[in-house]
Every structure is written in structure tokens, then in C-alpha cells.
C-alpha positions as a printed Julia matrix, in Angstrom:
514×3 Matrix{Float64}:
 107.96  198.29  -47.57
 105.29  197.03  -50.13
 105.6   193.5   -51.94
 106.66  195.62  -55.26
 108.92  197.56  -53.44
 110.5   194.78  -52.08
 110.84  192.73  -55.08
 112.56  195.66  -57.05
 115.08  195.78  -54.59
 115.66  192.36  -54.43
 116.13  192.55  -57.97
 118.72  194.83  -57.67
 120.7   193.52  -55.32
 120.8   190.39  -57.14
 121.9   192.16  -60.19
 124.81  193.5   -58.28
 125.93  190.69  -57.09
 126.2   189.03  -59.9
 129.32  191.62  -61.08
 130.87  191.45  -57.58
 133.82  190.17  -57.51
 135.65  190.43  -54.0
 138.8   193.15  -54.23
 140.51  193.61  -51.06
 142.37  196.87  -50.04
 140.48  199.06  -52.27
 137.02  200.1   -50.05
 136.82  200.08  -45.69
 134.27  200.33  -43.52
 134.84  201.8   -40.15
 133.41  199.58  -37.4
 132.0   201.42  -34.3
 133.69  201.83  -31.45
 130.93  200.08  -29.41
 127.01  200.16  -28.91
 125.08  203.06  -29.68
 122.39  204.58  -26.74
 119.26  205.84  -28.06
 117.22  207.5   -25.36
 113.78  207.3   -25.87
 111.4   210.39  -27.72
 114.54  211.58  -29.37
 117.03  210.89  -32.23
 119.95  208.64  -32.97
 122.69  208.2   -35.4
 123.89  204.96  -36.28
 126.85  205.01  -38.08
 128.78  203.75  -41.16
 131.34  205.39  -42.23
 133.12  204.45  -45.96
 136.59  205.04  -46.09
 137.68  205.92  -49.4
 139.6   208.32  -51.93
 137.12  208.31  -54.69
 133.67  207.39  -53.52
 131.89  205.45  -56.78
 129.27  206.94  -59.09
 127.09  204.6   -57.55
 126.43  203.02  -54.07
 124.09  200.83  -53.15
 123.19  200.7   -48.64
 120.84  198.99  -46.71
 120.15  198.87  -43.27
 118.88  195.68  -42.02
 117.06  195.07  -38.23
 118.04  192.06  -36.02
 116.94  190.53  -32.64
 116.41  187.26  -30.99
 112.91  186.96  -32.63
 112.45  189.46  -35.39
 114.82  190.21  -38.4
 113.44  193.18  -41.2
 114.55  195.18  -43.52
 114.74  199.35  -42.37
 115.7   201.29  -45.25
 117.72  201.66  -48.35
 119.19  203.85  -50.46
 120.77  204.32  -54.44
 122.9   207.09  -54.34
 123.03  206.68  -58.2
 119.02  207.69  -58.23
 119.57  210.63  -55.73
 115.84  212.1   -56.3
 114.24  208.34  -55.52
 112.39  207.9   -52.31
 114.33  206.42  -49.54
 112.25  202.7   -49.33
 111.51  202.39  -45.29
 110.18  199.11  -43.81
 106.78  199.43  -42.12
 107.29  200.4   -38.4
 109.98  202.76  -39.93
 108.25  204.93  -41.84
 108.56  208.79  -41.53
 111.4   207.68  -38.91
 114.72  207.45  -40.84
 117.3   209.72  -43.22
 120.58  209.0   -44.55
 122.7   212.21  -45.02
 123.03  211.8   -48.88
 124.71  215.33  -49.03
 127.44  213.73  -47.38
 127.5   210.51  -49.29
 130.8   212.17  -51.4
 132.88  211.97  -47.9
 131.57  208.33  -47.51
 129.02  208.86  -44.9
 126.13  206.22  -44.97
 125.13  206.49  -41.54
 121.41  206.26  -40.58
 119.96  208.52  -38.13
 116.67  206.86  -36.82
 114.12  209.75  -35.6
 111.49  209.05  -32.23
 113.71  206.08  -30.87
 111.01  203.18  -29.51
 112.05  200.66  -26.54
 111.15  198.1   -29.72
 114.46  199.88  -31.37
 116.65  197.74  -29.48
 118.34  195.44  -31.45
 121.17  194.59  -33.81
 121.16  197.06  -36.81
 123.67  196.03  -40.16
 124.81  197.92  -42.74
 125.67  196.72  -45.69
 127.35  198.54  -48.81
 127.51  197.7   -52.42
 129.85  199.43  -54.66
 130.85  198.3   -58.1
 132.96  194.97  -57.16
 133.21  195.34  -54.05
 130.88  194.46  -50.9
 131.03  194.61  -47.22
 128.67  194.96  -44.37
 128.99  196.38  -40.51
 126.8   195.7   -37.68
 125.69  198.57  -34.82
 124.1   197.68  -31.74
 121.81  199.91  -30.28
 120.67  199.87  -26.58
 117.55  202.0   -25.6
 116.94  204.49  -22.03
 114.81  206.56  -21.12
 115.75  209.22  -17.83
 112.86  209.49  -15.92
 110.98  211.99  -14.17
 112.16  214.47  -11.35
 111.63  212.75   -7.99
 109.36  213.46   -5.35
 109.12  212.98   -1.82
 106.25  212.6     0.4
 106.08  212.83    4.36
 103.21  209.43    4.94
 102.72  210.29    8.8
 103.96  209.01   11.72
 104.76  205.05   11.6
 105.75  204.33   15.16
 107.51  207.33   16.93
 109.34  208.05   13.89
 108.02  208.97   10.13
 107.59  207.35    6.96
 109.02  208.89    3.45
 108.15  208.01    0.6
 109.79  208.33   -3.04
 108.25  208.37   -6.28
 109.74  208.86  -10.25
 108.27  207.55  -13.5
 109.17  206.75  -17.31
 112.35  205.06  -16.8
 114.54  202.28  -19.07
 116.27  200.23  -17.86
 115.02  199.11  -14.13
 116.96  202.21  -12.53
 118.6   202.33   -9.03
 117.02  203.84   -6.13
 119.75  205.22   -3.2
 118.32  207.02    0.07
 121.19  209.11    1.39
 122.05  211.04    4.68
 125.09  212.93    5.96
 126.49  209.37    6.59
 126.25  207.92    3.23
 123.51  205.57    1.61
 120.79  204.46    3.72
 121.03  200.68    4.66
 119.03  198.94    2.35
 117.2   196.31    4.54
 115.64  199.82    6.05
 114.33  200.45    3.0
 111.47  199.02    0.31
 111.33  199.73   -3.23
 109.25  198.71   -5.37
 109.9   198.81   -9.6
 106.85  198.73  -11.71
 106.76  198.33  -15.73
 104.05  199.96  -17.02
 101.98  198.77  -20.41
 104.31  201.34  -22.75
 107.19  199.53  -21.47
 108.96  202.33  -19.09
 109.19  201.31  -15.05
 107.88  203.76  -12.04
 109.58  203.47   -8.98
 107.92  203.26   -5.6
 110.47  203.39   -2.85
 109.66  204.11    1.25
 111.69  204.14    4.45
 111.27  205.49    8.18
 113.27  207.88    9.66
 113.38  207.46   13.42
 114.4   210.28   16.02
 117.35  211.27   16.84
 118.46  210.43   13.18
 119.36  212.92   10.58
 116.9   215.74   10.07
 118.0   215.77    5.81
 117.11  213.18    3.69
 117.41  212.5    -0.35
 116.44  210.32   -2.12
 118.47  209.56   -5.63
 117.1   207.23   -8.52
 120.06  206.34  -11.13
 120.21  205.1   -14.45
 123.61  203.61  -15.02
 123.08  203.28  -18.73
 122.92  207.22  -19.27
 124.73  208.5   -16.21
 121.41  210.32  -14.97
 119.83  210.78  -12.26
 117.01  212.67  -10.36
 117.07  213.54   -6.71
 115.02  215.21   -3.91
 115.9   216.14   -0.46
 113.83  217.0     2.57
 114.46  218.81    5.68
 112.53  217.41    9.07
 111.93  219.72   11.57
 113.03  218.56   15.03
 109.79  219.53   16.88
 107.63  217.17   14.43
 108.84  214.16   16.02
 107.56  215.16   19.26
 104.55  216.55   17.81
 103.28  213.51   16.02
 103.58  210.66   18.35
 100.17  208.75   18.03
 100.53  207.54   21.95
  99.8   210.76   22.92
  96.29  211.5    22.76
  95.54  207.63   23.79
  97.38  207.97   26.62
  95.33  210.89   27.63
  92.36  209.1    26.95
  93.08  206.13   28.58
  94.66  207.51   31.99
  90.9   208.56   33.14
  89.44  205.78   32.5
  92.38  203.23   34.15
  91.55  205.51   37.49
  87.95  204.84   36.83
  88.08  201.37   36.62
  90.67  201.42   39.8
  88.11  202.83   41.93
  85.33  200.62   40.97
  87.66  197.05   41.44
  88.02  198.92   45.39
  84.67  199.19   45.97
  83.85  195.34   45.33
  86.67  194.44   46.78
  86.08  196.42   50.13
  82.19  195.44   49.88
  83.3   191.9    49.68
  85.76  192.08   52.31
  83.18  193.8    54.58
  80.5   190.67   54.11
  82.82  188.21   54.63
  84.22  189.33   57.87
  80.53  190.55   59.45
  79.37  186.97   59.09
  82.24  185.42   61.01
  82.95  188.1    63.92
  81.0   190.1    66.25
  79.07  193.11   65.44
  81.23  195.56   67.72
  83.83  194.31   66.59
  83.2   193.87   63.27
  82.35  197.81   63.25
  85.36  198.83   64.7
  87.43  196.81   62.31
  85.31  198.17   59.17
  85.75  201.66   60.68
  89.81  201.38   60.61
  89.51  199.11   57.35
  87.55  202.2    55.71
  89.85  204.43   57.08
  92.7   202.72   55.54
  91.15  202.52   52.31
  90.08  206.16   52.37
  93.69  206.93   52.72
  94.85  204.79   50.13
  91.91  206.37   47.26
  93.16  209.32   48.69
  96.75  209.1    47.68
  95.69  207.32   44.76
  93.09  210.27   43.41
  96.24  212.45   44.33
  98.64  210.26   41.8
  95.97  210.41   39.37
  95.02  214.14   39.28
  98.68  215.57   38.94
  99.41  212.92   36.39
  96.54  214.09   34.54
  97.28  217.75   35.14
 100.95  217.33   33.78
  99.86  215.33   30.87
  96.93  218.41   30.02
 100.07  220.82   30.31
 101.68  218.81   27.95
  98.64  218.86   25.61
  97.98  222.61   25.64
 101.89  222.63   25.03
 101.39  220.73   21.96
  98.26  222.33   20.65
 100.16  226.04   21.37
 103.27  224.51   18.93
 101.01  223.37   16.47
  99.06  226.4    16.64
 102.7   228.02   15.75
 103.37  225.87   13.25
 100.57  225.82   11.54
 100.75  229.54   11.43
 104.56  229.06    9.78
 103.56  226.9     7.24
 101.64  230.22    5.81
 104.43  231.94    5.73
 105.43  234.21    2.72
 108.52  236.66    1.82
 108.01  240.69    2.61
 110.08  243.65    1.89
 109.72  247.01    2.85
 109.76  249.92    0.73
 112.91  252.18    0.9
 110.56  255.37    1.37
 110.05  256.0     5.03
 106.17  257.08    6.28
 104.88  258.9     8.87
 102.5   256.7    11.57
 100.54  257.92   14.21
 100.06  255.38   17.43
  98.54  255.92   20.88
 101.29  254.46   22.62
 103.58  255.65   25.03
 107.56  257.45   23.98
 106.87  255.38   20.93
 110.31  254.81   19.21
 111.82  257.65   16.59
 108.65  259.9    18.04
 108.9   263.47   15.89
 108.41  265.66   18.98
 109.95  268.72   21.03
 108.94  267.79   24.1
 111.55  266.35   26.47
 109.08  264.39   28.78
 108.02  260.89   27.93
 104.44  260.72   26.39
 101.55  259.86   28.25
  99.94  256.59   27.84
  97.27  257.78   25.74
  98.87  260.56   23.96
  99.74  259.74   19.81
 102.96  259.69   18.62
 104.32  260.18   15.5
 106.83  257.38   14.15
 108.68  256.85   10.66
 107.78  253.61    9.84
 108.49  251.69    6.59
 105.81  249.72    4.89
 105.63  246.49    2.99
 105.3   246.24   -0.53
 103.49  243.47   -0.46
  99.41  244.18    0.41
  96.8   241.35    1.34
  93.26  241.4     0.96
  92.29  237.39    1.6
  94.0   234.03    3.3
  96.75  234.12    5.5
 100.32  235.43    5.55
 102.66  234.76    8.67
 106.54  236.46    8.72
 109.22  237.34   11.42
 110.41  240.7    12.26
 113.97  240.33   14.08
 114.08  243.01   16.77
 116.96  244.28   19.31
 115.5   243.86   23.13
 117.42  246.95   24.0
 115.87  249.74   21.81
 112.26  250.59   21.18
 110.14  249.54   18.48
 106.68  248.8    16.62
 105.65  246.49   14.28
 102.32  245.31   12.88
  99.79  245.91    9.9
  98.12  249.34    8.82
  95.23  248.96    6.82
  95.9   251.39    3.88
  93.71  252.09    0.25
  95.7   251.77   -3.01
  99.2   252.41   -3.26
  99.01  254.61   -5.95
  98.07  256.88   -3.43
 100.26  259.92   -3.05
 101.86  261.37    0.41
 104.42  259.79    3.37
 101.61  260.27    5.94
  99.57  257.5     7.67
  97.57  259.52    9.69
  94.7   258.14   10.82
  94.79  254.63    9.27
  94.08  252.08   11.42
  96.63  249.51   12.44
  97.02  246.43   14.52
 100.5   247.02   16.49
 103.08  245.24   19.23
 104.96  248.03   20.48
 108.05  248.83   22.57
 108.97  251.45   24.49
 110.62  252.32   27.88
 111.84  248.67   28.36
 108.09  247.37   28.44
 105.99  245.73   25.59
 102.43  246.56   24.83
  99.58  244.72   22.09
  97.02  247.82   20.73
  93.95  247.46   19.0
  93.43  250.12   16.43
  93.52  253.58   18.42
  92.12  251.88   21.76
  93.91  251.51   24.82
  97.14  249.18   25.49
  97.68  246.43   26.8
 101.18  245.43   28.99
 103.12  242.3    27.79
 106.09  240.24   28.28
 108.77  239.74   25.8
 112.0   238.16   26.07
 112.44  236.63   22.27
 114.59  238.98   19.69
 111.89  237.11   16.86
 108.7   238.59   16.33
 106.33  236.4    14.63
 103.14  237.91   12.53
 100.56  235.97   11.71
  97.96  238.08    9.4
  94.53  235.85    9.34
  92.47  236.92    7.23
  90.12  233.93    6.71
  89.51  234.42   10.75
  89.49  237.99   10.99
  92.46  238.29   13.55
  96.41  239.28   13.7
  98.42  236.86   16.08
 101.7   237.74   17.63
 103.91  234.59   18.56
 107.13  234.22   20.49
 109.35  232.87   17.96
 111.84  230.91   20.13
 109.25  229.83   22.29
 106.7   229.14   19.89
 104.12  230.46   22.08
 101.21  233.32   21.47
 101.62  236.71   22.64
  98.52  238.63   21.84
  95.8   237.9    18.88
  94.16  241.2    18.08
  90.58  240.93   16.23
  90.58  242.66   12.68
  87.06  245.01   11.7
  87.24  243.93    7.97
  86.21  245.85    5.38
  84.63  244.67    1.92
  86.66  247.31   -0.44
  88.77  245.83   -3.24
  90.52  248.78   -3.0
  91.92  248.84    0.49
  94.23  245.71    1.31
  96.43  245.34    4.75
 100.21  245.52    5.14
 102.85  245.08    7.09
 104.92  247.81    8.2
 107.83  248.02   11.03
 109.37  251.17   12.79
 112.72  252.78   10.61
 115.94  252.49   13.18
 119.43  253.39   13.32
 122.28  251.07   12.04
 122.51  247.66   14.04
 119.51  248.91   16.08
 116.84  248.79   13.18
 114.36  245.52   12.81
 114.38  244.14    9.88
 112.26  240.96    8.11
 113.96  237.51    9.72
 114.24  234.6     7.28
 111.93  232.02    7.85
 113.0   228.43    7.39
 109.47  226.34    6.2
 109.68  222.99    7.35
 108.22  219.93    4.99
 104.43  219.77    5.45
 102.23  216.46    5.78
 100.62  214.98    3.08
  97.29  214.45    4.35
């Protein structure tokens, strides 16, 4: 509000009051109920209502602003000049309305527009009609309900991993709770840290480890008591990632060699010292024959010692190639993506032998190198780049084939794949076999129901993996071709009732933030 401004309302009150003359019983203002919650970016009402028959020809309101180190005027209003500007205080401006359409029903609330942290305060409301005067105060308190939050896997603190927890834009200080299927996480095992930023708001910062053996779901909730909000995220560990990402490991391996090393070399001076000493105080004969039985005894004891060493380092290299296989498998189901097969059933032709649903008259089984014809159904999904792993659940009983058929556009017309090429695992007389395109077979071993299918295209192969036993079956190389036109996709043998695969569910676990 300008000096001039000001000064003609000042006026104007002080005209009024001059007439006033207190008359109890005939105007009431209804006092609030209690504070008023703005939440920040959006709008609030603050209200005063007038209760009244007959509201006057005129009425006089302003709204006055009030904290411990600021008092200002906000806005006022003449309902007698209904076509005059509203007068706002600066820091107000644009920001405020009274409802003057409603000013016959005694409504001279305020509703303040873009609510600001610096909106907190005490807001009055004072009313002048005719002779009579009275005045109201709102408080208004100020939140703000952050953002969604996030959790973050850190890495491997110990043997067990860190989480980490992370939400912005919030007023006032909010709560952070990390929950499992206990109840709230102890809070001396966790550290959070609240940050006020330079617009006012706070971010929240909060970690904790979960060690094994503990729940595999975790959330994390941040609360703001003053709105009754609150954002949460949950995570899902998988079990195998605990064992997979102990940092021990690999120094172990390292340092095993290297503790033998150093074992052999402390023998040798201590047998070449051992040997000096004695051959200056004995005889030579007999100092021979004594070295001779020493050495002996010392052979036997590297002997046994090399023999420690070597299966300890064999079982910890199983253990490594065990690891790298499960990562391998992992890695390959963190690409995975969601298939479905097309309801229209096509004809494939494999060089495999009695290949499942074969469309033939003869009763003999089929040679190993004679094609087949199957009904297959095929993916609607194609790929032409990256990588794409999913599981095909099988039944161990019944024969079956599953892979990807490289195949042009699908606009094309026709049920028949003959002569596409295809990367295939196949079943059939109770024995599993891995084909590369139309070449020969080769025998493998199978005793999962869960077909994994890794489709690489960055690498230019197609691995099949053991689900249960996260292990590698076969990895087939791809010949591929530049065409936009042609893509690969996965297709899987049609069946009968129970007996017919169909696309498993995979469950991703959480990956690392590197």
C-alpha cells in the first residue's frame, strides 16, 4: 500500500470512529474454531464470518498481519464503494480476494492465494459497521508435504547393506520411520539427517544397514504430523545378494596364495639356519644323517602343508566360479522384460528329434536329423537391440521347445515359419537338446521346471539358464543381421491343458546404485 493509499484509509477509519458508539447484541462475529493450515503453493481461506439479520449499507474490513517481529496491514475493503480496488499491502499484492458477492450473507473472509512459509502469523479482522465495531483474530500455520521418497541400495557395509532414504520440500521438520514386518526400526540403528534449504523447506537424508538374516522388505516412511501426510517407499532384498556381496571374498582369495608363499619361504630360513647351526657343533656323518631325516621331516610337513593349501584354494575357486555363474544369472534377470504370446498358433520347422505336437503320419519316432513340424506360438513383442531375459515354466514330463525365431515384419501374412532360423532348447523323448539354427543337436541335462532366456543382443548370443539353480545351460551364438525390418522373438511350443508352457513371472530384485 502507497503513502496516499494509506493515509486515505486512515482517514476513514478515523471518521468512523468518531460515530461509533459501542451497541451490544445487535452485530457477532464468529470466532474460528482453531488455527487455519495453509500448505504451501496453494490457497487458503481465512475466515470471518458476520452474523447478522440485516447486513448494513455499508461495511468497512480490514485484515491486519501479526508476528513476533513484523505487524502490517494486508488488505481492505468498502463494501459501500463495491467497484473500488481492494487496497493490498506490498508483499500481498495480486495474492488476496474477499468474496464481496457474498458480503449480503455476512461473509468477510479473506482467501490469501500462493501461501509463503513468511504467511505464518497472526492474521485480525476487524469490522466496522455504522455504530458498531469488533475485530477477530485467525492464526495461520504453514506445511508443505514433500516429495515421494526414494530408496537407494549404497553397497555392502560390512556383511550386510546400507539403505539409504531421501525426500525434499518439506514444512515443518517431518518424521522419518524405517519399518519391517516387526514394526519401526530401532532408532539408534538408524541416522537421519534434516536439512533446511535457503527457500525455507527441509530435505531429509536418512540411512540404516540391514544385516542378514533380517527381513528381506524394508520401507521407509517420512511424516508430517501437521497435515497427516506422508510418503513411503519399500524395497525387496533378494536373499542371494547377501552372499553375493561380501567384500572378504575376493581378499581372501587373494591373500590365501600369498600366506602359503610366505609360509614356505619362513621354512626355508628356518631349516637353512637350523642346518648351520648344527654342522658347526657335530660331526660331519653325523651331521648328514641328521640333515637327511631333518629334510625328510620337513619334506613331509611342506608336503601336507602344500596339500592344505591346494584344496583350500581349489574349494575357495569353486566358490568363486559359483559366484561369478550367480551373478552371471543375475545380471541376466535384471534385463528382464514382460512377453506374451499371440493367441494365433504357427507352424515351425526344427531338426530335432519326435519334436513335441509334430504334424506327421508316421508312427516311428523321427530321426535325429529329420525336421519336424511344430505349432508354436510367438511373442508379440520383437527385439532388434539390447537385451531381454524371461522364464518359460515347463512340465518335465511332456515334450517341448522354446527359443527365438528370427522373423521380418509382422505385418507379414501366413501361420508358417518355414525356414526361419531360430535358436531353440528342445525336449523330446525324456532328453533335452540346445540347436543352433538348422545344425546338429546337442544332448543336455535338465532337471528345473523354469526355463530362463536370456536374448543378448549387444553380445550376439542367446543364453539358456537353470532357473532354480541359477546356473547356464547352453549359450548359442546369434549371425546378426543389419535389417530394420527383421527383429527376433520369442516363441514357445502350443500344449494341451495343464501340459502347455507358458511365460513364468519374474520377480526383479532391487539393483545397486553404482
Amino acid at each position: 500500500m502507497g503513502p496516499r493509499a494509506r493515509q486515505t484509509a486512515a482517514l476513514r477509519l478515523a471518521a468512523v470512529l468518531q460515530v461509533v458508539h459501542v451497541v451490544t447484541g445487535q452485530y457477532k462475529i464468529i470466532p474460528p474454531e482453531g488455527p487455519v493450515i495453509g500448505v504451501v503453493g496453494r490457497g487458503v481461506t481465512l475466515p470471518c464470518q458476520l452474523k447478522v439479520d440485516t447486513i448494513p449499507e455499508r461495511v468497512l474490513v480490514q485484515w491486519e498481519f501479526s508476528s513476533s517481529t513484523l505487524r502490517a496491514e494486508v488488505a481492505s475493503y468498502d463494501s459501500s464503494k463495491p467497484h473500488s480496488p481492494v487496497l493490498e499491502q506490498k508483499g500481498y499484492q495480486g495474492r488476496t480476494e474477499f468474496f464481496q458477492p457474498e458480503f449480503l450473507q455476512g461473509n468477510v473472509s479473506l482467501h490469501l492465494r500462493q501461501v509463503q512459509l513468511s504467511d505464518k502469523g497472526r492474521y485480525s479482522c476487524s469490522v466496522f459497521a455504522h455504530n458498531w465495531y469488533d475485530q477477530v483474530v485467525v492464526d495461520l500455520d504453514v506445511a508443505a508435504a514433500g516429495e515421494e521418497a526414494s530408496l537407494f541400495l549404497e553397497g555392502p557395509v560390512g556383511w550386510g547393506i546400507a539403505l539409504t532414504c531421501k525426500s525434499q520440500g518439506w514444512f515443518p521438520e517431518p518424521e522419518v520411520v524405517w519399518m519391517d514386518s516387526q514394526g519401526p526400526v530401532q532408532r539408534d540403528k538408524v541416522t537421519t539427517q534434516i536439512i533446511r534449504t535457503s527457500s525455507g523447506v527441509f530435505d531429509v537424508v536418512s540411512s540404516t544397514t540391514l544385516q542378514p538374516g533380517a527381513d528381506k522388505e524394508v520401507s521407509c516412511r517420512v511424516v508430517n504430523n501437521l497435515l497427516n501426510a506422508r510418503r513411503e517407499s519399500r524395497v525387496l532384498i533378494a536373499g542371494d545378494l547377501f552372499s553375493s556381496t561380501s567384500p572378504w571374498l575376493a581378499a581372501f582369495l587373494v591373500m590365501l596364495p600369498l600366506s602359503a608363499a610366505v609360509l614356505r619361504v619362513t621354512v626355508y630360513k628356518l631349516i637353512r639356519s637350523l642346518l648351520e647351526s648344527q654342522r658347526a657343533g657335530l660331526g660331519l656323518l653325523s651331521l648328514e644323517k641328521r640333515r637327511l631325516r631333518e629334510k625328510a621331516a620337513l619334506e613331509n610337513t611342506l608336503e601336507s602343508q602344500k596339500g592344505t593349501n591346494e584344496a583350500a584354494l581349489a574349494d575357495q575357486k569353486h566358490r568363486l566360479e559359483q559366484i561369478q555363474a550367480e551373478k552371471g544369472f543375475w545380471e541376466a534377470k535384471n534385463c528382464a522384460v514382460a512377453i506374451t504370446v499371440t493367441a494365433e498358433c504357427r507352424v515351425l520347422e526344427l531338426q530335432v528329434p519326435g519334436a513335441a505336437g509334430v504334424e506327421s503320419s508316421t508312427a516311428e519316432p523321427a530321426a535325429a536329423n529329420t525336421p519336424c513340424t511344430v505349432p508354436v506360438l510367438l511373442g508379440k513383442e520383437g527385439f532388434a537391440e539390447g537385451k531381454h531375459y524371461w522364464e518359460v515354466e515347463v512340465e518335465q514330463q511332456q515334450d517341448w521347445v522354446l527359443g527365438v525365431v528370427r522373423h521380418k515384419g509382422r505385418e507379414e501374412k501366413g501361420r508358417s515359419l518355414l525356414g526361419q532360423e531360430y535358436w531353440a532348447l528342445h525336449r523330446s523323448q525324456g532328453e533335452v537338446f540346445s540347436s543352433e539354427g538348422l545344425s546338429r543337436v546337442e544332448k543336455q541335462q535338465l532337471s528345473s521346471a523354469v526355463v530362463g532366456v536370456l536374448l543378448d543382443l549387444e553380445e550376439g548370443q542367446v543364453n539358456f539358464y537353470e532357473a532354480e539353480q541359477k546356473v547356464t545351460l547352453v549359450r548359442l551364438p546369434l549371425t546378426l543381421d543389419k535389417k530394420p525390418t527383421e527383429k527376433l522373438y520369442p516363441f514357445l511350443s502350443k500344449g494341451k491343458g495343464r501340459s502347455m508352457p507358458h511365460i513364468h513371472p519374474v520377480s526383479i530384485p532391487v539393483p545397486l546404485k553404482l
